[in-house]
C-alpha positions in Angstrom: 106.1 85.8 98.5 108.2 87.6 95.7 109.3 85.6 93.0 112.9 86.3 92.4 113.9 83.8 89.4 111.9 81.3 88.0 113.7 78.1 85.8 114.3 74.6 85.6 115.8 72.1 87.7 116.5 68.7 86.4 117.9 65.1 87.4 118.1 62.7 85.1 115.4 63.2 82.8 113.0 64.4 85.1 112.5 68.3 84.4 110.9 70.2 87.6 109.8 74.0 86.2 110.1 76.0 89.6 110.0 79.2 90.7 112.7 80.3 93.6 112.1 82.6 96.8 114.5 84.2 99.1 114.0 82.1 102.4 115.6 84.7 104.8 115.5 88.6 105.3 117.5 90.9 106.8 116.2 92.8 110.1 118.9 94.5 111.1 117.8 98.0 111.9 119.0 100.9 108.9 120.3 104.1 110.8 121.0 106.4 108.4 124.2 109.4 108.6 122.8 112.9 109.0 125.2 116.4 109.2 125.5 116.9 112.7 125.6 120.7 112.2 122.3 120.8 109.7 120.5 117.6 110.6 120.5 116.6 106.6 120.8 113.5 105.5 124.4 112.7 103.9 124.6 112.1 99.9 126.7 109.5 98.7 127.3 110.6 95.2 129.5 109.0 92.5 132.1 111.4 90.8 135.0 111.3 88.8 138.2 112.1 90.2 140.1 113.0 86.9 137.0 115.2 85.6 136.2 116.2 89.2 132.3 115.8 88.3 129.6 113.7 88.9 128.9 110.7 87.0 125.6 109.1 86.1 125.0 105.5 85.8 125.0 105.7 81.6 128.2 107.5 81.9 129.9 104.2 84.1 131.3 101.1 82.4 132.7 98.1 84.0 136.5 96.8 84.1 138.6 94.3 85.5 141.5 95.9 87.6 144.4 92.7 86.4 147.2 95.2 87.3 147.8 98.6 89.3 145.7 101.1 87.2 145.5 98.6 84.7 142.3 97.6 83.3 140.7 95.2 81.0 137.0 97.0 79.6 134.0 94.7 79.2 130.9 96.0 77.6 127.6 95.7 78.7 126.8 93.4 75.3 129.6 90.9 76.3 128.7 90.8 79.7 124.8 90.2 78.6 126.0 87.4 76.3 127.9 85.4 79.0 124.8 85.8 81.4 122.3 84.5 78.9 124.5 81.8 77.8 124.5 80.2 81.4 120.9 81.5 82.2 118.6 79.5 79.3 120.7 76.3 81.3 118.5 74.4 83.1 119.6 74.1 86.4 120.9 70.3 86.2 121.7 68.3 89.5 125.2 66.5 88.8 125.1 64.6 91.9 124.2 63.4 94.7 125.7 63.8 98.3 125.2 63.8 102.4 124.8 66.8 103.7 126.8 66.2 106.8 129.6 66.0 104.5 129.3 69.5 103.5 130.8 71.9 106.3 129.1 74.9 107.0 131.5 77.5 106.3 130.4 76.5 102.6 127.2 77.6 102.7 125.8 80.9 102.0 122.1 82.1 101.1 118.6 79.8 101.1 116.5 80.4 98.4 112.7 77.8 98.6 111.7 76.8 95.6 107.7 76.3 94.7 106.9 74.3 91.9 105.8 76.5 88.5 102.7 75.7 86.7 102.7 72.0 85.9 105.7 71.4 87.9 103.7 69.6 91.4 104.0 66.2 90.6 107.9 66.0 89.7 108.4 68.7 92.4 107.3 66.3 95.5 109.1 63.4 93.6 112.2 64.7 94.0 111.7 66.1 97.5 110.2 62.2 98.5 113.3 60.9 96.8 115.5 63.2 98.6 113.5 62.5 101.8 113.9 58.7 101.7 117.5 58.2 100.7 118.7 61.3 103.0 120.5 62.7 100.3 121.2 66.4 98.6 121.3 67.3 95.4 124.3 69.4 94.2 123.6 71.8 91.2 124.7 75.3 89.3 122.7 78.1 88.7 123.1 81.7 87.4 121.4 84.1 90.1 122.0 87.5 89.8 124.8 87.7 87.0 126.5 84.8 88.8 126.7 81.4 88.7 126.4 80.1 91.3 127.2 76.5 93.4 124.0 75.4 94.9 122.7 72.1 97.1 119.2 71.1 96.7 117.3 70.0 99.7 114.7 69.3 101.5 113.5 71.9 104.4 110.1 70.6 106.1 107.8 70.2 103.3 109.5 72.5 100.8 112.4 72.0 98.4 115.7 74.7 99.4 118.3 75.8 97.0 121.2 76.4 99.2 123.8 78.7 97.6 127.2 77.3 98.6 130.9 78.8 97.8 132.9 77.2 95.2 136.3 75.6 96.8 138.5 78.7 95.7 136.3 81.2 97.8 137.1 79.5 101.0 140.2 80.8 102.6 143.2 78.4 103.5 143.1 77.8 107.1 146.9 77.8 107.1 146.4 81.3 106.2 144.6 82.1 109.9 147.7 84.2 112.0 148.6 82.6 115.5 146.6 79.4 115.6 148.4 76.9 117.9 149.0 73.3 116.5 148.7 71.6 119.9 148.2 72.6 123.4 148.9 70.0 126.5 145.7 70.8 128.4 145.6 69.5 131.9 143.3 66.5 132.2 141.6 67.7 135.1 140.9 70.9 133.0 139.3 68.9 130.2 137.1 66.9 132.1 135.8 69.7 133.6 135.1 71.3 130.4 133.7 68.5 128.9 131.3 68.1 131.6 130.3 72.1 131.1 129.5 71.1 127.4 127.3 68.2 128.9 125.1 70.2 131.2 124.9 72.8 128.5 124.0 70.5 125.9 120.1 70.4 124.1 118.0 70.0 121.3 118.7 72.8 119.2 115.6 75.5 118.9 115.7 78.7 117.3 112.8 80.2 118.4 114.4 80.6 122.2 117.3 82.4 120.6 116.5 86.2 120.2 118.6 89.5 118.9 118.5 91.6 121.9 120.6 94.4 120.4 118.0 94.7 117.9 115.5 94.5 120.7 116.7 97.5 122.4 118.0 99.7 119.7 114.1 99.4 118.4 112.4 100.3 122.3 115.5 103.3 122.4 113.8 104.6 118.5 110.6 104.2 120.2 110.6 106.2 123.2 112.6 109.1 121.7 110.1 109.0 119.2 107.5 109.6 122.3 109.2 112.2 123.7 109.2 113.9 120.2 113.1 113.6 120.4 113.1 114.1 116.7 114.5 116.4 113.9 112.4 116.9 110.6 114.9 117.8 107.4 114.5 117.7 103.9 115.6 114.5 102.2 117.7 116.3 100.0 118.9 119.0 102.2 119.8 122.3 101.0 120.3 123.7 97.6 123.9 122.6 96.7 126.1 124.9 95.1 126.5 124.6 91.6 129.4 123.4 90.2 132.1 125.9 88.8 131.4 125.2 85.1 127.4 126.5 85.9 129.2 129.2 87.9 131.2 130.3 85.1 128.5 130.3 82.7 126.6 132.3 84.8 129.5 134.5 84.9 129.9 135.0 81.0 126.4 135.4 81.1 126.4 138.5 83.6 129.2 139.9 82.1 127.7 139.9 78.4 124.7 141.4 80.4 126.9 144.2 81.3 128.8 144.5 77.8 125.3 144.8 75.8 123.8 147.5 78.3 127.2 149.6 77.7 127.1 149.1 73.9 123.7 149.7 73.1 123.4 153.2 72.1 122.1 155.9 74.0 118.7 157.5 73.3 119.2 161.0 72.0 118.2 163.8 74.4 116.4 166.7 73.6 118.6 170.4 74.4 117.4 172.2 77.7 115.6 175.4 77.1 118.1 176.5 79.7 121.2 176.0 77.9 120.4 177.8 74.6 118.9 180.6 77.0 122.5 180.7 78.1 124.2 180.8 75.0 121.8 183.7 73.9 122.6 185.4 77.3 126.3 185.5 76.0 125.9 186.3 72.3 124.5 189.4 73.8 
């Protein structure tokens, strides 16, 4: 499994050196856009408007947008700075909570967490100590230029960092449009319900719950594949144009062509036989 970050965690003045894996994967199935006309794959290329060119990534810097085309420019140094400054932080637990008192609609990536060299013993004491007072641990950490909220906890055998959203990136719920603040159901209507939830209540299991979409789209790519209905391009399609500037080089460049070959001077010829036959023809 890929290491992704490796660090620190600490509670109290025990110091647990871990390394962290993501703990979930994305399978939804990539289609990709092609030209319907050509069957080419579609470029997604980043130009400039102004210079109506295209950019490459050492040409791109990053700003913060704090008014209408108004921008505040960070350079790469100061952004580095800020990163390392909250990255050589161990990742300290500052408390410790129930996770039932967390709503979901906090939570947002799982990351497991393996214990680095040296790191086993305090690693299963604070997954036992989580374990026996049912508790979670709630942390920050910098993952991917971010610092992030996170919850440490136990997930079978194996300690999770659970990436949660900081109070500010939840949306008011007074915000939702059209939410009504009490309906008068009919009693009769809510028993009935209620006794729907009952007969369709279990013991959660996600291994019964499947993505059929996914299921289907993948058995669709399958048999058109078997059928051989399938197109063959090149990745990057064909040659693009070049852009005016090349095209007015090229231009200056055929035209100079054409300027030297009319200046260069002309190789002298050497005087027919026939024409000073003439003009002896006429002297006589």
């Amino acid at each position: 499994m890929h290491t992704m970050w490796k660090g620190t965690i600490s509670f109290g003045l025990v110091n647990i050196p871990v390394k962290m894996h993501a703990a979930t994967e994305n399978k939804d199935v990539k289609l990709r856009q092609l030209h319907k006309e050509c069957e080419t794959p579609i470029k997604y290329e980043k130009t400039c408007p102004n210079c109506d060119k295209e950019v490459g990534n050492d040409d791109i810097v990053k700003a913060y947008e704090y008014a209408k085309n108004k921008f505040v420019i960070l350079d790469d140094e100061e952004l580095k700075e800020l990163q390392k400054e909250q990255a050589d932080k161990a990742v300290e637990i500052v408390d410790f909570v129930k996770l039932e008192e967390i709503d979901p609609i906090y939570f947002e990536k799982s990351y497991y967490l393996s214990p680095n060299e040296g790191g086993g013993n305090a690693y299963g004491l604070l997954r036992d100590s989580l374990k026996d007072t049912e508790k979670i641990g709630v942390a920050k950490m910098m993952i991917r230029s971010k610092e992030q909220l996170a919850v440490i906890r136990v997930y079978e055998n194996t300690l999770v960092a659970e990436t949660i959203h900081y109070p500010d990136e939840v949306r008011e719920v007074q915000d939702v449009p059209n939410v009504p603040e009490e309906v008068s159901s009919a009693q009769k209507e809510l028993d009935t319900a209620k006794m729907l939830i009952d007969q369709l209540t279990t013991e959660f299991d996600p291994e019964k719950y499947k993505d059929d979409y996914r299921a289907s789209l993948l058995e669709l790519i399958e048999a058109k594949k078997n059928n051989e209905e399938t197109t063959t391009t090149a990745e990057d399609g064909k040659e693009k144009q070049a852009p005016d500037n090349v095209t007015d080089l090229m231009g200056a460049l055929e035209a100079s062509l054409d300027k030297a070959k009319k200046d260069k001077p002309k190789p002298t010829q050497p005087k027919k036989k026939t024409t000073v036959a003439k003009k002896k023809k006429k002297a006589t």
